[in-house]
C-alpha positions in Angstrom: -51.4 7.9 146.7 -53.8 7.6 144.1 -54.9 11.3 145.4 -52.1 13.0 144.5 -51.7 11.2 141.2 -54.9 13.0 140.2 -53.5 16.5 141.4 -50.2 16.0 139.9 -51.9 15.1 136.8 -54.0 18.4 136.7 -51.2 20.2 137.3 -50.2 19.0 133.9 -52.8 19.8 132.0 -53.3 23.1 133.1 -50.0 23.6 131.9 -50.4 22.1 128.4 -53.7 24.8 127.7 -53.1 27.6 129.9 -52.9 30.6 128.0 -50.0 31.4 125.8 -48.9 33.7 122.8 -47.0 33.0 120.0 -43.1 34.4 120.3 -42.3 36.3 117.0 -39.7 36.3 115.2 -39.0 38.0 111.2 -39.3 41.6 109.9 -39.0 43.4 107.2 -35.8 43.6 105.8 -35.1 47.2 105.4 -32.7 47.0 101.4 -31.6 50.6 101.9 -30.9 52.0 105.1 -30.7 54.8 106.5 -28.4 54.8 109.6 -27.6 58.0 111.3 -29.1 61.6 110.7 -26.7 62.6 107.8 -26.9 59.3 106.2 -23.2 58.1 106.8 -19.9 58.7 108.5 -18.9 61.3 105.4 -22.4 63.4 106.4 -23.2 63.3 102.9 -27.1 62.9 103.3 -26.9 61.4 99.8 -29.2 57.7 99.9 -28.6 55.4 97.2 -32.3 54.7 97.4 -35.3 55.4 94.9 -37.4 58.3 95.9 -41.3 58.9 95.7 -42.2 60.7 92.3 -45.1 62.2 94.6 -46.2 62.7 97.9 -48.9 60.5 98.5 -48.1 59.5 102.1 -48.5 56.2 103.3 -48.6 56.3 107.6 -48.3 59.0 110.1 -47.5 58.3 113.6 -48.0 60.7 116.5 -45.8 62.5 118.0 -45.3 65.8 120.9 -41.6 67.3 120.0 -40.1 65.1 117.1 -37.4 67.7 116.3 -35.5 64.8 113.4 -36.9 62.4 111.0 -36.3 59.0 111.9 -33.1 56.5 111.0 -34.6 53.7 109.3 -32.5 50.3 109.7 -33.9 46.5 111.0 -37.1 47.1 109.5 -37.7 49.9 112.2 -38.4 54.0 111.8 -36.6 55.6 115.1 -36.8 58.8 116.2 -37.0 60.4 119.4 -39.7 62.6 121.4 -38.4 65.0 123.6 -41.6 65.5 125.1 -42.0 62.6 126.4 -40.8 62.0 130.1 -38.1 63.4 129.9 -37.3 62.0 126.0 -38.0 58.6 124.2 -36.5 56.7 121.6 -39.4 55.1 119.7 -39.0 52.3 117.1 -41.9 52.1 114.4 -42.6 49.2 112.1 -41.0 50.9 108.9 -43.8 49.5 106.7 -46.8 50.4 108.8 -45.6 52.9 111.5 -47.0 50.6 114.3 -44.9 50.9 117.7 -42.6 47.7 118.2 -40.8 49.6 121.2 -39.9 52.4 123.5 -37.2 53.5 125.8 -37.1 56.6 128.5 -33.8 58.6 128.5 -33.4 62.7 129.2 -32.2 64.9 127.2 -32.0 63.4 123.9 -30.4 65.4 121.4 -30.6 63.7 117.8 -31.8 60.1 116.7 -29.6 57.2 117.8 -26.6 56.2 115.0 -27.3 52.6 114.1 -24.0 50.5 113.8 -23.9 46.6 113.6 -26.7 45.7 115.5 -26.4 48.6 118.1 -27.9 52.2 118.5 -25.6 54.8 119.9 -27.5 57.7 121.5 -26.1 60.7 123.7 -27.5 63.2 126.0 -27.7 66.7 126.5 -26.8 65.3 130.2 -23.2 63.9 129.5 -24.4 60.3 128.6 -23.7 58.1 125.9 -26.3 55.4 125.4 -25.5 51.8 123.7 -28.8 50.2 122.9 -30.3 46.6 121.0 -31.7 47.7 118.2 -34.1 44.5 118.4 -35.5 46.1 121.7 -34.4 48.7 123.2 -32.8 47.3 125.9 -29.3 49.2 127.2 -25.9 47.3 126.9 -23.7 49.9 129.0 -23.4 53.4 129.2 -21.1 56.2 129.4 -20.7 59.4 131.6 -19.1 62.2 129.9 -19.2 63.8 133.4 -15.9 65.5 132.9 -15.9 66.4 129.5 -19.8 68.5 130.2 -22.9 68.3 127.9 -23.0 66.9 124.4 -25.2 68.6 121.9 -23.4 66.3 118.7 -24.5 63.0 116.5 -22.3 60.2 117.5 -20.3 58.6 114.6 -19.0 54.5 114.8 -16.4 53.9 112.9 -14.0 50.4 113.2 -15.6 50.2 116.9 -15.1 53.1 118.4 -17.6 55.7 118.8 -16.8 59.7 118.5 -18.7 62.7 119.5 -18.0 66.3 120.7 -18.5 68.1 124.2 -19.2 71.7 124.6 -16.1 71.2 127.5 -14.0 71.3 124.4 -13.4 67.5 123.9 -13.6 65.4 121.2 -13.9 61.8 122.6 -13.3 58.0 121.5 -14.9 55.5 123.2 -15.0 51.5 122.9 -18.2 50.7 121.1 -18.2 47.1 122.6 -18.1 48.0 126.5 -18.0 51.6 126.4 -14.7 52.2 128.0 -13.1 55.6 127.2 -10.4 55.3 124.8 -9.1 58.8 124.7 -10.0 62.9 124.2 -8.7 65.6 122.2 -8.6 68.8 123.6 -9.7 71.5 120.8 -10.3 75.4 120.8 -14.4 75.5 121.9 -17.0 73.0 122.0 -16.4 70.7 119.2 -19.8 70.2 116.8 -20.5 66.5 115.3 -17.9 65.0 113.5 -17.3 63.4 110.4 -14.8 60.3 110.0 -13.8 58.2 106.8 -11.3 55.7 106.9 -8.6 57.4 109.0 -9.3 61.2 108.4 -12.1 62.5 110.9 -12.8 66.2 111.0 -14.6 68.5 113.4 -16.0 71.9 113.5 -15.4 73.9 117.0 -16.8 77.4 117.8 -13.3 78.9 118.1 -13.8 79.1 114.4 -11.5 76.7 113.0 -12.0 72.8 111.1 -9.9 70.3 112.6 -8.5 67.2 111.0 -6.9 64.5 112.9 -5.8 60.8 111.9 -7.2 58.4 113.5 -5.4 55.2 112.4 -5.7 52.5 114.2 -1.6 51.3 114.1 -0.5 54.8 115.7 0.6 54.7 119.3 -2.0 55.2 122.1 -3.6 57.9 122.5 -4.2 56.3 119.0 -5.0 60.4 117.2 -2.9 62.6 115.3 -3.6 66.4 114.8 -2.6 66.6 110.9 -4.4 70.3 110.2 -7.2 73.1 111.0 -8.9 75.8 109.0 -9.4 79.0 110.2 -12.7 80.6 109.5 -14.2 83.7 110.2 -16.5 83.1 112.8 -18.2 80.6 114.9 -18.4 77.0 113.2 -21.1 74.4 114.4 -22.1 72.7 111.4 -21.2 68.8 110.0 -18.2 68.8 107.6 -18.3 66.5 104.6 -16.0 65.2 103.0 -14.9 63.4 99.9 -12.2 61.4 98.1 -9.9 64.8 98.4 -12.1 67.6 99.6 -13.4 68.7 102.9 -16.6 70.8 102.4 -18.1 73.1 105.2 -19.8 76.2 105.8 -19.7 79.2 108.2 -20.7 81.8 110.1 -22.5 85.0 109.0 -19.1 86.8 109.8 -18.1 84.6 106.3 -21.7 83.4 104.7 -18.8 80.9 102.6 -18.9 77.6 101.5 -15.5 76.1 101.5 -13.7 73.2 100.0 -10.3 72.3 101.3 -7.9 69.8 100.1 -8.2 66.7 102.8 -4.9 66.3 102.7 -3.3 69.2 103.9 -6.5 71.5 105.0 -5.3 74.6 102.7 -8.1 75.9 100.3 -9.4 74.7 97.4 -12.4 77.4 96.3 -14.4 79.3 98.6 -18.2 80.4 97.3 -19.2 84.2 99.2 -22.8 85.2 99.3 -23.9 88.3 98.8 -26.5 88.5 101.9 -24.6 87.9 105.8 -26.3 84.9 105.8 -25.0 81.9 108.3 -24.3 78.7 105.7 -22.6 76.3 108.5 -25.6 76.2 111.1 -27.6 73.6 108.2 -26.1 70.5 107.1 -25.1 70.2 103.9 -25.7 67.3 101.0 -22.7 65.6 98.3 -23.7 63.8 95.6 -22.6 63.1 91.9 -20.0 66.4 92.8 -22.6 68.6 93.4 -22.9 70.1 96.8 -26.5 71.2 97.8 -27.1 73.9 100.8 -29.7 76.2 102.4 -29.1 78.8 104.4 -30.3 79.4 107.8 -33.2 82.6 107.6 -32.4 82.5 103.9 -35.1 82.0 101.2 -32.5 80.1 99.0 -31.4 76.5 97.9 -28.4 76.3 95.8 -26.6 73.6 94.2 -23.0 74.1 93.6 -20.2 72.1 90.9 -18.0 70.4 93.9 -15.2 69.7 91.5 -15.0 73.2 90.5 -11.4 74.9 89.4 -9.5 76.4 92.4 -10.4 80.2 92.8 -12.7 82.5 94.9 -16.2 82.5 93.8 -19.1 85.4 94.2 -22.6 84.5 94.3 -24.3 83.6 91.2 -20.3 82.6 89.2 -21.4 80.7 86.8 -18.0 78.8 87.2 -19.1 77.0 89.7 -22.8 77.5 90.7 -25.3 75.1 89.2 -28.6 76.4 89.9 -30.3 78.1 92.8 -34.4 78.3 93.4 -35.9 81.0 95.9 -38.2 79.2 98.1 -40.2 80.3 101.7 -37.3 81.0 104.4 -36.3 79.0 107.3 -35.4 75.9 105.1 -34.2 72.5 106.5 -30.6 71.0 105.2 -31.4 69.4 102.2 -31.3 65.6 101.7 -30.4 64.1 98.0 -31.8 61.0 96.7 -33.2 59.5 92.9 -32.4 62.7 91.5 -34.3 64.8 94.1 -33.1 67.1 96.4 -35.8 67.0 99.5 -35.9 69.9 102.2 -38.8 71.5 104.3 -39.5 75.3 104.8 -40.6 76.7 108.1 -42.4 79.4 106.2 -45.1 77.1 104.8 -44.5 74.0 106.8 -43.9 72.1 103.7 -41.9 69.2 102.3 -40.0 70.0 99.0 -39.0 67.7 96.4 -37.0 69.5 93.8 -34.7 68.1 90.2 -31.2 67.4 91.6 -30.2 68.9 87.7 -31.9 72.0 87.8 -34.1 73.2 90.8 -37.4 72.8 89.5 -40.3 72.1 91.7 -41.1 68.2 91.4 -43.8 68.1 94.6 -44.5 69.5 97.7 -46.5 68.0 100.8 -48.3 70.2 103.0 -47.9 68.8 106.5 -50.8 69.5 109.3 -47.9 70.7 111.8 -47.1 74.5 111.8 -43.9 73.0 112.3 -41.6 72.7 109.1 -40.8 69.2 108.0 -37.0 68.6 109.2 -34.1 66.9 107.5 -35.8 63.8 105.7 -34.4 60.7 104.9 -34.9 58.0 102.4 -34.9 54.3 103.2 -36.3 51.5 100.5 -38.0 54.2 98.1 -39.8 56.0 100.7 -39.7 59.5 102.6 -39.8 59.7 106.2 -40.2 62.8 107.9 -40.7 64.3 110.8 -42.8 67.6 111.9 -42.4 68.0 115.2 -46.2 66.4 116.5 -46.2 63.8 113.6 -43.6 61.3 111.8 -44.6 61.0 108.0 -44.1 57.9 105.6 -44.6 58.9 101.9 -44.4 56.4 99.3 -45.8 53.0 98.0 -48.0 50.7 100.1 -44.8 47.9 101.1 -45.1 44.3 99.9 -46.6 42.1 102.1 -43.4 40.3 104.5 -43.3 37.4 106.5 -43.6 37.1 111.0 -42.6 33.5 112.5 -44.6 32.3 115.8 -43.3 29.4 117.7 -46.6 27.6 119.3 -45.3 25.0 122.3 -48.1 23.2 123.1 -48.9 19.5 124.1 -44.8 18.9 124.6 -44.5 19.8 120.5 -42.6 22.8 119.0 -44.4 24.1 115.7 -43.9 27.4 113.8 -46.6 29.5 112.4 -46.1 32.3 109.1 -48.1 34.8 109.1 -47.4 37.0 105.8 -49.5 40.5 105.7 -49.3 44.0 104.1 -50.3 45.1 107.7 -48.1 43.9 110.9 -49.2 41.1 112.2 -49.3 40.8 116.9 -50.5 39.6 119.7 -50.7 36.0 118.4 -52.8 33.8 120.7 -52.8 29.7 120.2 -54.4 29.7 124.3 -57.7 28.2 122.3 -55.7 25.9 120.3 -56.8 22.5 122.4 -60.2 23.6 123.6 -61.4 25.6 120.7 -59.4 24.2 117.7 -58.8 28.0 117.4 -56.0 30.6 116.7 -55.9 34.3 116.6 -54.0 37.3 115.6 -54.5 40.9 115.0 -53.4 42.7 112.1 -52.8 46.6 112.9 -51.2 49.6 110.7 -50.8 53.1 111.1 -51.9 53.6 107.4 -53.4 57.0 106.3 -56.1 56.0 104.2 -58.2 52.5 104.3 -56.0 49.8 102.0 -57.4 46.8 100.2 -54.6 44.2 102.3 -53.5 40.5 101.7 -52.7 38.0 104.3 -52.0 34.5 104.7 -51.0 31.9 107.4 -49.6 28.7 107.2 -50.0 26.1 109.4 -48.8 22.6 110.3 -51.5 19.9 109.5 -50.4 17.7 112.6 -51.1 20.8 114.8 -54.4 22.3 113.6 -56.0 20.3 110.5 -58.8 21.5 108.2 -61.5 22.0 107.2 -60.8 25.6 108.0 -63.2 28.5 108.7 -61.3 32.2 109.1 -63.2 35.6 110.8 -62.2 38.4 110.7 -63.8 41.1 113.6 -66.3 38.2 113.6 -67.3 38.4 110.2 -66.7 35.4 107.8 -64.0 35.8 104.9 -63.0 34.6 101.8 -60.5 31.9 102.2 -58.2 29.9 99.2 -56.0 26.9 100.3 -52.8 25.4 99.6 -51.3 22.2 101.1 -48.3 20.6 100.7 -49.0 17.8 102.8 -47.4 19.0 105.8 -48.8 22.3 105.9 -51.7 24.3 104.5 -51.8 27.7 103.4 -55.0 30.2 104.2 -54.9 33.0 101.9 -57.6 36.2 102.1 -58.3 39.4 101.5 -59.8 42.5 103.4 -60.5 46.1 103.6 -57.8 47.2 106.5 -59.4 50.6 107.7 -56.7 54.0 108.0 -55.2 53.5 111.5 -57.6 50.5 112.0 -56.7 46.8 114.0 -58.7 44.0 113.2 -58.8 40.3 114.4 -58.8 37.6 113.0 -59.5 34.1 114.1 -58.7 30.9 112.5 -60.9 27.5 113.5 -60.1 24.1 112.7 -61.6 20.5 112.5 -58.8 18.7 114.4 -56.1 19.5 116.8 -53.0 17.7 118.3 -53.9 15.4 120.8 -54.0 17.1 124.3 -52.2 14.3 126.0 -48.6 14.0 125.0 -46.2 11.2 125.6 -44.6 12.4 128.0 -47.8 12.5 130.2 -48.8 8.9 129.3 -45.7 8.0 130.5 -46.1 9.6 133.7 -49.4 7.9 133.9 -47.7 4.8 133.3 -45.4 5.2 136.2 -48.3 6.6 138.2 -50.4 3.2 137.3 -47.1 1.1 137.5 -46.9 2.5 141.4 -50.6 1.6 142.0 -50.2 -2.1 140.9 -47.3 -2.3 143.1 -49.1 -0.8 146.1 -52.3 -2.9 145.9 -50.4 -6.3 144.9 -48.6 -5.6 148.5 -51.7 -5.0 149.7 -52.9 -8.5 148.7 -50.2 -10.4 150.0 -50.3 -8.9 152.8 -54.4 -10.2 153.8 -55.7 -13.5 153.7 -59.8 -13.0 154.5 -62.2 -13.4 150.8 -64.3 -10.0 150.9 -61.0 -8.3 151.3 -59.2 -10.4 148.6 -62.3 -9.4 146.2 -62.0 -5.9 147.1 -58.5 -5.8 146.2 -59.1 -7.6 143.0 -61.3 -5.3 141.9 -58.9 -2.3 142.1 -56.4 -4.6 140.5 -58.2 -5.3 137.6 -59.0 -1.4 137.7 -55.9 -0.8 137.3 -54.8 -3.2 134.9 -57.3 -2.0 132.4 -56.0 1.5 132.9 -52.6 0.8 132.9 -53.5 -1.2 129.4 -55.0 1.7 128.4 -52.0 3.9 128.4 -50.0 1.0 126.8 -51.8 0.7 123.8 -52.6 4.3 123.1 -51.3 5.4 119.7 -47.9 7.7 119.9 -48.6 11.1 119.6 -44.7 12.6 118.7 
């Protein structure tokens, strides 16, 4: 009996100090997001965030076949790599660029649409993906196997998720469970659509814009063809739209810019260029009514008044154009935000930042792809971008945020804050008994070396001071706060570009390694023994033997007294 006492109590302190790692919890709280590759369901690429005034860049990230720049919502840069088995959908800590997770898919298309909590990804195979945005992890998925290959950026509006087939199908489905709600049958493949409130719109390559209503009180099939455009040629690109306009381009047939009345769909202006050049193949952007545009092969960017009188416009009308600047060719769609309008150019493989008012040349960045920097987006004053074999953070060095670690050890629950510039992993309290000893490791992604801050707070009860912090081994700096309950370790360091570095934190006392929960065991375990050896004794009647068993009685008695009389430890 007393045997397997002593095994059973191993057993339980192996468990209390075996090795364990801190659970995380806490990220950055992205202000400004930036949650599908157009910015919004209107496509109007237009951020209401602040912009870099230059192009100092703050992390790069590696990459093989980034064709978009990344989404930026729950404190996470995602993009996808197309290169990667098949394709992946990475998420990056936005402030740092250090991987929080992955997931394998093929044939990814465009970066997943972010909607309440959920990422909504499709397929050049005929599947759409619904993912956790905390970790990748898949909550259904769909199989457009019927309605063929889709080449479009989902849209989520009041949950149901749209996007176009090239089998001619424009399709709703439930953005809870992923059941199909209904098609519409169009012309030719139907390009990404555009929804707001109940008016969503579609290009299709038979040429035309369609306009349905979508309200959610009509009759199932729950659509309503109200109009379509007829353009010239072949239309693929991402109608915008506005409080009473539909903008969109068209084909070289055209090389038009057109603005219809939402309403009805009959025209409102239409702006002819004087080169065949193909205006609906690039997205365009909408803000403070003026409608920026490139032009696929063209060596142009133009910014037109979108509020302009009704008519037909040439080229350089001064009745409607705003400014135009002649830049390398092969251009991006342009992205507006802070008064910037931000594009790359495949003929230098360079990022532009231009005045939103008149076209000058504000910055450029010079990327180290031969691949042009494509379609950036803005998120909490910074540029991300992608170029194909790298994604791009320019902007200001974030404040430093806060990560929670629950520690259960010794039958208590305690919570650790670790607040750094850099992200803070792989938080490790397996030394906390033996040692007195915790350790993290801070890691970023960071171009050049930064002068960081960090701090940690910790419970007194759990690990008590005097404290002594490393970092990779060498001693630093510390300055301490208490409040009583908890103490504060605050330090500095150099954090090198694309550098780790551990650090270590060692204390003077610890929670007691025996909890109450195992002195009560013991208790049990010494109440059993008593009861065994006083049966024992009643049981025999010769002296030595009596003495023997007295001796283990007494034995016991000053052990069981022992546990009795030990201070509480919760």
């Amino acid at each position: 009996m007393r045997s397997l006492s002593y095994i059973f109590l191993g057993l339980m302190i192996f468990t209390v100090i075996g090795t364990n790692f801190g659970t995380a919890f806490g990220l950055y709280k992205t202000n400004t997001q930036w949650p599908m590759l157009r910015y919004d369901n209107t496509n109007s690429a237009a951020s209401t965030s602040p912009a870099p005034n230059n192009n100092a860049t703050l992390w790069s990230h590696l990459a093989s076949d980034a064709h978009y720049s990344p989404n930026v919502v729950e404190g996470k840069a995602i993009y996808i790599d197309a290169n990667v088995g098949g394709g992946k959908i990475y998420a990056v800590d936005e402030t740092t660029g250090t991987d929080i997770w992955n997931a394998s898919f093929s044939s990814l298309v465009y970066p997943p649409t972010f909607n309440d909590g959920r990422l909504y990804a499709t397929t050049q195979g005929g599947y759409l993906y619904c993912l956790n945005v905390t970790t990748g992890e898949a909550f259904w998925q769909y199989q457009a196997t019927a309605a063929g290959h889709i080449y479009t950026i989902p849209v989520v509006s009041r949950g149901t998720v749209y996007f176009g087939t090239d089998s001619n199908l424009l399709c709703a489905v439930n953005s809870s469970n992923g059941q199909s709600l209904w098609n519409y049958t169009a012309g030719g493949s139907v390009a990404s659509p555009s929804i707001d409130g109940n008016l969503l719109c579609f290009a299709c390559s038979d040429g035309r814009v369609y306009a349905l209503n979508v309200s959610e009180t009509l009759p199932p099939p729950s659509y309503q063809s109200i109009w379509n455009f007829t353009t010239g040629g072949q239309m693929k690109g991402y109608p915008i739209l506005d409080a009473d306009k539909v903008y969109f381009g068209s084909s070289s047939t055209d090389h038009c810019i057109y603005a219809v009345s939402r309403a009805s769909g009959e025209l409102v202006w239409k702006y002819r260029l004087s080169l065949s050049w193909e205006t609906n193949r690039l997205p365009m952007a909408l803000a403070n009514n003026t409608l920026y545009f490139t032009v696929y092969s063209g060596d142009k960017v133009y910014a037109l008044h979108a509020d302009a009188s009704a008519g037909n416009y040439t080229e350089n009308d001064a009745g409607i154009l705003k400014w135009n600047t002649t830049v390398p060719t092969s251009c991006s769609g342009p992205t507006y935000a802070d008064g910037k309008v931000l594009f790359g150019c495949d003929g230098d493989s360079r990022l532009y930042a231009l005045d939103a008012l008149d076209g000058h040349m504000i910055w450029t960045y010079a990327t180290v792809s031969p691949h042009y920097p494509r379609y950036p987006t803005v998120a909490d004053g910074r540029i991300f971008v992608s170029n194909y074999n790298e994604i791009v953070c320019i902007g200001e060095l974030f404040p430093a945020s806060s990560s929670y670690y629950l520690v259960d050890v010794a039958s208590h629950n305690y919570v650790v804050e670790v607040v750094a510039s850099a992200a803070s992993n792989y938080f490790d309290y397996s030394n906390l008994l033996p040692e007195k000893k915790l350790s993290f490791v801070l890691v970023s992604n960071w171009t050049e070396n930064q002068t960081a801050i960090s701090n940690i707070t910790l419970p007194n009860e759990m690990l008590g001071g005097p404290y002594n912090i490393t970092i990779d081994g060498a001693p630093a700096t510390i300055s301490t706060g208490e409040n009583g309950t908890h103490t504060t370790l605050s330090f500095s360091y150099l954090h090198l570009a694309h550098g780790s570095h551990l650090v270590e934190i060692k204390g003077t006392s610890v929670i007691p390694e025996i909890s109450s929960t195992i002195i009560l065991l013991l208790l049990i375990t010494a109440t059993l023994l008593v009861i065994i050896i006083c049966r024992k004794k009643s049981s025999s009647s010769s002296q030595p033997h009596y003495s023997a068993i007295h001796a283990d009685f007494k034995f016991s008695k000053m052990y069981a007294c022992r546990v009795v009389l030990a201070p509480p430890f919760d």
